[in-house]
C-alpha positions, 0 to 999 in steps of 0.5 A, a space after each residue: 076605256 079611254 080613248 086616243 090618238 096617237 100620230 105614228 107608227 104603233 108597235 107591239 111591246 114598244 115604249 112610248 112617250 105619249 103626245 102633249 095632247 093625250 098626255 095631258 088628258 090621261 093626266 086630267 083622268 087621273 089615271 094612275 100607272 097599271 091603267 089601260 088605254 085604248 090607242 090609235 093612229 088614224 091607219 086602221 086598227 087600235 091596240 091597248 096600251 098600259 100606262 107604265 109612267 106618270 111624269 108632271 107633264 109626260 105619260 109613258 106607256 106600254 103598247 100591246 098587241 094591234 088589233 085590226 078592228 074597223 068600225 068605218 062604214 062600206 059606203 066612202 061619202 064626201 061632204 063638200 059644204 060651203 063654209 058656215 059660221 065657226 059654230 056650225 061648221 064645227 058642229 058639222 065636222 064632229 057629227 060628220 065624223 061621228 056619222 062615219 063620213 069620209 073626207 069633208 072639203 071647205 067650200 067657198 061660195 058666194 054665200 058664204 058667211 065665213 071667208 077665209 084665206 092664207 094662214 087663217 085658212 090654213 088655221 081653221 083647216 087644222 082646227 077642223 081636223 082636230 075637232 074630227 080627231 076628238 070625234 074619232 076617240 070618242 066615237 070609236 072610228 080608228 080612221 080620222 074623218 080627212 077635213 081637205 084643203 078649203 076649195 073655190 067653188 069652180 075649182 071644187 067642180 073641176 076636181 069633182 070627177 076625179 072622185 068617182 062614184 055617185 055626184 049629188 047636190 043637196 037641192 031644195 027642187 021640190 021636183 027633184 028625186 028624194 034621197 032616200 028613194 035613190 040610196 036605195 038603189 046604190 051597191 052598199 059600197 057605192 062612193 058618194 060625193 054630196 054638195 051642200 051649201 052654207 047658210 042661204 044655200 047656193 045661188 041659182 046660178 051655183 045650182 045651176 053649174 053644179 048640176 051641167 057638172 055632173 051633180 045631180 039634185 036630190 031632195 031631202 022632204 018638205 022641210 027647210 034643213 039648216 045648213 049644217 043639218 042637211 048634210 047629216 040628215 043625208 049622212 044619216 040615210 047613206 050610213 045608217 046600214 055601216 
């Protein structure tokens, strides 16, 4: 059944005009009024829908009973990713959202192949978010992955405490302990905040402040992961039991 998101309040029995967005793929669907959807709002839960209107550029429909139905994981992750190429931080965004990752911050480090600021930033943050909404419909999540204000990297240190929880840095340290070694070991419900870098990774000097902050380095095996990989592999071993 088709899925969308639907920003606001999602009361049984009202009659709602759906947003342009979703409007406009209902009508891409060629669905006909009697149809039935699946709506969500991104605050947990979902209900069905039936489309009662077909207008040339607005659907209405009819909302039945919410259902509090949650598909989120028990463990809360943080990806903290330096910014990549467009490409690939989209990439990263939808599998991340896919994969059940909580909240993802841009971070700019010296690396970095994309930087942005001011209104461009500010872009690309709303791009990004819209990018995890899609993944929510189509994955079935009913709570939309938080893509967060683009960080400095200094000031994604100064604020990372303020999570709680498990601090790791994805690290390329051979003599560093293996992921999944050390998630074996948290509570399932465990929080973690996982730092990765772009393309090149992080400099010496950026691993080195990362870890007298509290980031302890972790590994990921013998192969080189590119940037956009590795934070999904690590996902793939925090969540797969969500």
């Amino acid at each position: 059944m088709p899925r969308f998101h639907v920003p606001g309040p999602l009361t049984p029995d009202a009659d709602l005009a759906l947003p342009p967005g979703a409007a406009r793929h209902v009508q891409v669907l060629r669905l006909q009024p009697g149809a039935q959807i699946t709506l969500f709002n991104g605050e947990g839960g979902e209900c069905l829908a039936t489309v009662t209107a077909m207008g040339r550029s607005d659907v209405r429909v009819r909302l039945g009973e919410h259902q509090a139905i949650e598909r989120e994981p028990l463990r809360p992750v943080q990806l903290a990713t330096g910014v990549m190429a467009s490409d690939r931080m989209d990439w990263l965004v939808e599998k991340a959202t896919e994969l059940g990752a909580a909240a993802l911050t841009p971070v700019l480090t010296e690396r970095c192949a994309l930087r942005l600021s001011g209104e461009r930033a500010q872009k690309k943050r709303a791009h990004w978010q819209a990018v995890a909404t899609a993944a929510c419909e189509q994955s079935g999540r009913n709570r939309l992955l938080d893509v967060r204000e683009q960080l400095t990297f200094q000031e994604l240190l100064n604020t990372a405490g303020s999570a709680g929880g498990t601090r790791w840095l994805l690290s390329l340290d051979a003599a560093a302990p293996r992921l999944h070694t050390l998630a074996a070991a948290l509570a399932p419900d465990e929080p973690v905040t996982l730092l990765s870098g772009p393309e090149g990774g992080l400099s010496p000097a950026e691993e080195a402040a990362a870890r007298a902050s509290g980031f302890a380095p972790v590994h990921l095996g013998p192969r080189v992961l590119r940037a956009e990989t590795a934070p999904l592999a690590a996902l793939a071993v925090l969540l797969t039991s969500g």
